[in-house]
DRENMIBA-119271 format. One record per residue (C-alpha): y, z, x. Coordinates in steps of 0.02 Angstrom, whole numbers, padded with zeros to 5 digits, always signed. Layout:
residues N
YZX...
//
This chain:
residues 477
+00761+00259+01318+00914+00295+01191+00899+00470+01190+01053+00449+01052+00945+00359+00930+00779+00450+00957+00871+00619+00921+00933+00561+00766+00759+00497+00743+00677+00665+00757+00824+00725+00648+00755+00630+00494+00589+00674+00529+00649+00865+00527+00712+00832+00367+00594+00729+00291+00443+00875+00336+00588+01009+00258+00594+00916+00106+00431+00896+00083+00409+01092+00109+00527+01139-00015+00431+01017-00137+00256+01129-00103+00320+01284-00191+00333+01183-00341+00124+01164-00341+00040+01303-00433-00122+01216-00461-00209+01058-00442-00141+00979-00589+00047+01004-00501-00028+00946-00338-00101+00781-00404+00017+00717-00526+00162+00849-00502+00134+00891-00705+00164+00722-00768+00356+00768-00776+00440+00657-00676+00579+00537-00753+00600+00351-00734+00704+00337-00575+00595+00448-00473+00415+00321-00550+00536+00175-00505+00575+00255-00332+00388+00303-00295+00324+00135-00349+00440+00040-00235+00454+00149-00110+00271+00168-00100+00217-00004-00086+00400-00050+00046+00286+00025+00181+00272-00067+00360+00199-00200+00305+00356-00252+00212+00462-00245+00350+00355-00266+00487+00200-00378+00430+00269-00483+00319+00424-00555+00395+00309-00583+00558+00183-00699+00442+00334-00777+00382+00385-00841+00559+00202-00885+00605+00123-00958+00445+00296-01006+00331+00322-00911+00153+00159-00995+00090+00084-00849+00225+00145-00728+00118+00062-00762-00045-00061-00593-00041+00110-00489-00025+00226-00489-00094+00187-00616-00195+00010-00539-00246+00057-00330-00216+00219-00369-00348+00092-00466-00475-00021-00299-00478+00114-00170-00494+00193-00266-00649+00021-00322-00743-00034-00134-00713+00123-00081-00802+00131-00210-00946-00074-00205-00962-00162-00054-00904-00025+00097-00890-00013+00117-01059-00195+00147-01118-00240+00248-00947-00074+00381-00996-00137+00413-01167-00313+00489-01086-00217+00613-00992-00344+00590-00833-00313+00669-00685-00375+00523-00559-00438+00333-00602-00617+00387-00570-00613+00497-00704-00597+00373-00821-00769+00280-00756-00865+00422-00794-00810+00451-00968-00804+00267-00998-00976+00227-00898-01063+00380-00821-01085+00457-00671-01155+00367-00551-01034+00229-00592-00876+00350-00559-00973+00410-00373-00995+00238-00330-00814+00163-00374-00723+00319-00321-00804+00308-00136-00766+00120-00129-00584+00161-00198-00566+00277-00076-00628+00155+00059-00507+00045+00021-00360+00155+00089-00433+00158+00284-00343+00004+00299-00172+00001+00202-00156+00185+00300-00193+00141+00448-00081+00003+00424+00087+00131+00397+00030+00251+00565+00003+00115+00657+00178+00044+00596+00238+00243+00668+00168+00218+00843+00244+00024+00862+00412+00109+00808+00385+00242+00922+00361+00133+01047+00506+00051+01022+00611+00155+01042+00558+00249+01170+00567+00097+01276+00358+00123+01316+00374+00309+01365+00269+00351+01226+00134+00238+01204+00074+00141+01027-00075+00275+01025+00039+00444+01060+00166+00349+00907-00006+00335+00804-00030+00518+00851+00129+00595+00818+00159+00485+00662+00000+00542+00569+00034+00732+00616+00199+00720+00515+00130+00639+00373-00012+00753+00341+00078+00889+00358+00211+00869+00209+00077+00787+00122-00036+00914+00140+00062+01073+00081+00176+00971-00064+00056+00855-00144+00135+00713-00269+00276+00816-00291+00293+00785-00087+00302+00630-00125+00411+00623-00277+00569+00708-00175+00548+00636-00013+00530+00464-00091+00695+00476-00190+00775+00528-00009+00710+00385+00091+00722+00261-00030+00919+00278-00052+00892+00265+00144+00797+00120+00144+00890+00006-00009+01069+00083+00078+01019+00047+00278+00943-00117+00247+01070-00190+00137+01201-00123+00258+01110-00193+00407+01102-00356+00333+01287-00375+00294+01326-00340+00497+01196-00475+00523+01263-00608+00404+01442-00577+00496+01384-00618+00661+01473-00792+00726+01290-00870+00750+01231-00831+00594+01380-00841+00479+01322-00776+00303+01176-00780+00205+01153-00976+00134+01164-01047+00331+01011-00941+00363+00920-01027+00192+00961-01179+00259+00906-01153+00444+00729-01084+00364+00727-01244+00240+00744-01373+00382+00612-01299+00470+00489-01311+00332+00481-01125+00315+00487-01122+00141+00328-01221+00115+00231-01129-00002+00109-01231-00084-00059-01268-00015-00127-01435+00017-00227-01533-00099-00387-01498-00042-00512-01373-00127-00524-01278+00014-00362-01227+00043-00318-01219-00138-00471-01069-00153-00424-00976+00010-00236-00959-00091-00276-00914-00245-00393-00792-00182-00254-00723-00084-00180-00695-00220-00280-00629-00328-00355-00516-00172-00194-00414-00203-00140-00474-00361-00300-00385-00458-00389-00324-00321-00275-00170-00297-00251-00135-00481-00405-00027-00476-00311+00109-00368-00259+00266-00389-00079+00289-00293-00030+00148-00416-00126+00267-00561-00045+00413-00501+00140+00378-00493+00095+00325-00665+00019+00459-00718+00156+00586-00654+00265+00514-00770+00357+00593-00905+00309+00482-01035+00219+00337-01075+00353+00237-01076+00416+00294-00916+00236+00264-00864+00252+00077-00908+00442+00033-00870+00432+00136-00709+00296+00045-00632+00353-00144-00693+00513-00094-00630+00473-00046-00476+00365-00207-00445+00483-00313-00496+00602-00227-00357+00482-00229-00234+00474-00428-00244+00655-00460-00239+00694-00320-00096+00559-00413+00022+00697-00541+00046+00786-00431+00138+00687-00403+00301+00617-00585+00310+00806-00604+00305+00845-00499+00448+00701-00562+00539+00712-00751+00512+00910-00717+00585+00859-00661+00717+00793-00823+00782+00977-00888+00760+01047-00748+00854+00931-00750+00991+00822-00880+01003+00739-00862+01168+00691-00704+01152+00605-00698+00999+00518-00843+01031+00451-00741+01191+00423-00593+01058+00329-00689+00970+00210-00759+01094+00173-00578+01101+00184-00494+00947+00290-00583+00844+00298-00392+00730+00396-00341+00876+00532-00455+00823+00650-00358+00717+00634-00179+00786+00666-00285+00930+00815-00378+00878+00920-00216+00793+00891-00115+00982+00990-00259+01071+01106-00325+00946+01162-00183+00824+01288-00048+00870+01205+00144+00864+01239+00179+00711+01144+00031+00649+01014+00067+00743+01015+00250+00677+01018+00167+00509+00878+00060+00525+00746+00145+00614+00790+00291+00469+00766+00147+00364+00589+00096+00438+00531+00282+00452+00584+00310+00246+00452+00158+00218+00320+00207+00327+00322+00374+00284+00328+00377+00084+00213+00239+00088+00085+00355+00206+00108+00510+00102+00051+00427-00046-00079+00331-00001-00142+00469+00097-00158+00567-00043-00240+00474-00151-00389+00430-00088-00424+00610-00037-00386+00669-00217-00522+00532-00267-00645+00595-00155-00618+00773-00190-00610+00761-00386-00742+00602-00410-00870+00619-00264-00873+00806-00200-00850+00878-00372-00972+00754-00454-01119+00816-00345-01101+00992-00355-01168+01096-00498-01061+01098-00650-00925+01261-00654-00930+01255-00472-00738+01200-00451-00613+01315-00508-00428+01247-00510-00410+01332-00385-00535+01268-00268-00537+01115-00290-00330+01109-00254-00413+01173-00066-00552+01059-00055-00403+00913-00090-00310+00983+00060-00451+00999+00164-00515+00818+00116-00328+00759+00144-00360+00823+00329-00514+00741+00355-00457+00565+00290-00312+00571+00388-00425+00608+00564-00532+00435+00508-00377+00342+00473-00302+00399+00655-00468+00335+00714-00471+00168+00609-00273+00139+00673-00319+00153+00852-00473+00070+00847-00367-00090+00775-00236-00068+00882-00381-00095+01013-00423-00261+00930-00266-00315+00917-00282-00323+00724-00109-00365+00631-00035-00238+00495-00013-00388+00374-00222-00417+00403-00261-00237+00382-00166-00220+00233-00264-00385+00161-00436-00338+00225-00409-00167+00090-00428-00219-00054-00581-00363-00047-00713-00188-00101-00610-00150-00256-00586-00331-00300-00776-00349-00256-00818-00192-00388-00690-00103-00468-00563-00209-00564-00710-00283-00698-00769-00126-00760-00587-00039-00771-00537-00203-00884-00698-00210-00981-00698-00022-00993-00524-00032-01068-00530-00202-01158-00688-00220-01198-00770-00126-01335-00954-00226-01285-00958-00152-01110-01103-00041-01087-01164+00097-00964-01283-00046-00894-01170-00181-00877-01056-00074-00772-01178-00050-00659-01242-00209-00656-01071-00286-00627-01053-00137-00458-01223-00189-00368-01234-00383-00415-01009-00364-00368-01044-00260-00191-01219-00346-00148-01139-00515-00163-00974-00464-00068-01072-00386+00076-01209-00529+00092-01051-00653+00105-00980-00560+00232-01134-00566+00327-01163-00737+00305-01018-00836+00333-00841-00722+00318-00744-00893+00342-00813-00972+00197-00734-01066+00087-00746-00959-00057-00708-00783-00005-00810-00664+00023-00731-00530-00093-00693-00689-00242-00871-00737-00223-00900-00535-00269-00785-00534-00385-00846-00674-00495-01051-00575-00496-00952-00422-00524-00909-00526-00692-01062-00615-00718-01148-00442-00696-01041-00362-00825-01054-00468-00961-01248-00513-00945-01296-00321-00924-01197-00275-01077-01255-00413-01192-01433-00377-01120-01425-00176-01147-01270-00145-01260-01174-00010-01294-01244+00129-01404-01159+00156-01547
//
């Protein structure tokens, strides 16, 4: 074990947990804890977005589908995560800011009613088991690493989790909003410097040679065949992420924090559209590594072919690369964690709890502790999701796709009809949620290979549902 680098390690986590201390005596009420007073300018939005979303699965997941499955692999993320972050902020930041809502649930209940908001909160919340899970179990891989096995992927998972809930649960969004503007200067600094060292190595030799190398060996294949079947499985990959995760409220909330609306909208498409191009950069590191050292990471990959660039920087790159990096990785993990731990907690609290409790119960006050104490519960069943698929051997890329199918499946129709569609009624959202979820879950039953998807199969009765139950009971006037 590098006792060097793991001190330096535990340095940035210091810091990272002080930072995100200091930003919890700027929360006063809920309203400060959820979307830190919708005050925050456009480079912190653009920061949060891209910060939030260049989790592990960016650097870790999908650089390792890259080497197994070519960039046509990749077409869920980034591909499909970039597609949502920009079409939610050309399309759908703009009208959500002017309603001044405090979570995306709350617009299903003033749009819908009720039961619609309980029943597309809890599957919105859902959703986040497995893009969380995702980032701790990201934490105890790294941990691994670089402990050389002393501490074991479970102990990372462990001691990963405990440091994100616990700036997450005193600071809130505005936890978020500071520590994300810290690691993400780590994170666009340490990779690009990482990757210059890289591209001056003698066996890889710059930046096009690498291109090349991936080009000749068909790793830029993209496309799918021409056969139906393959042609649905990728555009349903796309769309998986592509719409599927629209209906979600980290995305919501780093809009809603914003200053402005236009903020709101330019922050968000901003940020997407650097997520995309920034993804180069670890496929790049990763894909040079098979240059570099060929035998071993084809032995890495036998194995765990995630393992591969963690892997590479530990025996290739001086110290303070090393140092760099792994701050780099940690920055991801981390702001992507916070975030997405918060959110689904602040759903649950704010559209579930709150919903079935007698009106006036929930002061501002309690309800800002029932989010904390809600944030500590989620993050025990997220621990217990991430070791469970660490048991099963299930990939971060996979758990990161497998998130969003329920919101594709139920959400994304009614928050587009809601907003677009002045027809939709209380009955056809709820006809598009049961005919959406009952479809999606018989699928999944029935054949989860099949060659329409599961969650597109839900996605198209979730349509069907909505536009036959509003024509058939519409809106009162």
């Amino acid at each position: 074990m590098n006792s060097t680098l793991l001190g330096f390690v535990i340095l940035y986590l210091v810091i990272s947990i002080g930072i995100g201390m200091y930003a919890a005596t700027r929360v006063h009420n809920a309203s400060d804890y959820i979307t830190a007073g919708r005050s925050l300018p456009m480079f912190v939005v653009v920061a949060m977005v891209f910060a939030t979303w260049f989790g592990a699965e960016t650097v870790l997941g999908i650089p390792a589908t890259f080497l197994d499955e070519n960039l046509g692999g990749t077409i869920s993320d980034p591909f499909g995560a970039s597609l949502c972050l920009v079409l939610f902020g050309l399309i759908f930041a703009r009208p959500l800011y002017r309603q001044n809502l405090l979570t995306l649930g709350d617009f299903y209940r003033i749009r819908f009613n009720r039961g619609v908001e309980v029943v597309v909160s809890i599957a919105i919340a859902l959703s986040y088991l497995g893009w969380v899970s995702a980032q701790v179990t990201a934490l105890g891989l790294v941990f691994n690493v670089l402990s050389g096995g002393e501490i074991t992927q479970t102990g990372g998972i462990l001691i990963g989790a405990a440091v994100v809930l616990l700036y997450t649960l005193y600071g809130g969004m505005w936890s978020v909003a500071l520590t994300t503007v810290f690691q993400m200067s780590i994170i666009v600094a340490g990779l690009l410097w990482i990757a210059w060292l890289v591209a001056d190595m003698p066996e890889v030799n710059g930046v096009a040679p690498v291109i090349e190398h991936a080009r000749n060996a068909g790793k830029f294949e993209f496309w799918p065949p021409l056969e139906w079947g393959a042609i649905v499985t990728f555009i349903a990959g796309l769309l998986t992420m592509g719409i599927g995760s629209i209906p979600q409220q980290d995305v919501f909330q780093r809009a809603n924090s914003s200053a402005s609306e236009r903020v709101a909208v330019w922050g968000t498409t901003i940020g997407g559209l650097a997520y995309f191009f920034f993804t180069a950069v670890p496929i790049y590191l990763t894909y040079s590594a098979t240059l570099v050292d060929p035998v071993h990471t084809a032995a890495l990959m036998e194995q765990d072919s995630q393992l591969v660039l963690p892997s590479f920087v530990i025996s290739h790159m001086p110290i303070v690369a090393q140092v760099v990096f792994f701050g780099a990785l940690l920055s991801v993990i981390m702001s992507t964690a916070s975030g997405t731990l918060l959110a689904p907690a602040v759903t649950i609290s704010e559209n579930v709890i709150k919903e079935l409790l007698p009106e006036g119960t929930l002061t501002d006050e309690r309800l800002l502790k029932l989010t904390r104490i809600v944030v500590a519960l989620f993050a025990l069943g997220v621990v217990a999701y991430a070791l469970w698929s660490a048991q099963s051997e299930t990939s971060i890329h996979t758990m990161v796709e497998n998130a969003y199918k329920v919101t594709m499946a139920c959400a994304i129709v009614p928050l587009a009809a809601g907003l677009f569609w002045k027809r939709a009624s209380n009955f056809g959202g709820g006809l598009s949620i049961v005919l959406g979820l009952g479809v999606w879950i018989a699928l999944e039953i029935i054949d989860p290979e099949a060659t329409l998807p599961p969650q597109f199969g839900g996605f198209i009765a979730s349509t069907v549902g909505m536009i036959a139950g509003s024509l058939a009971r519409p809106r009162d006037r």
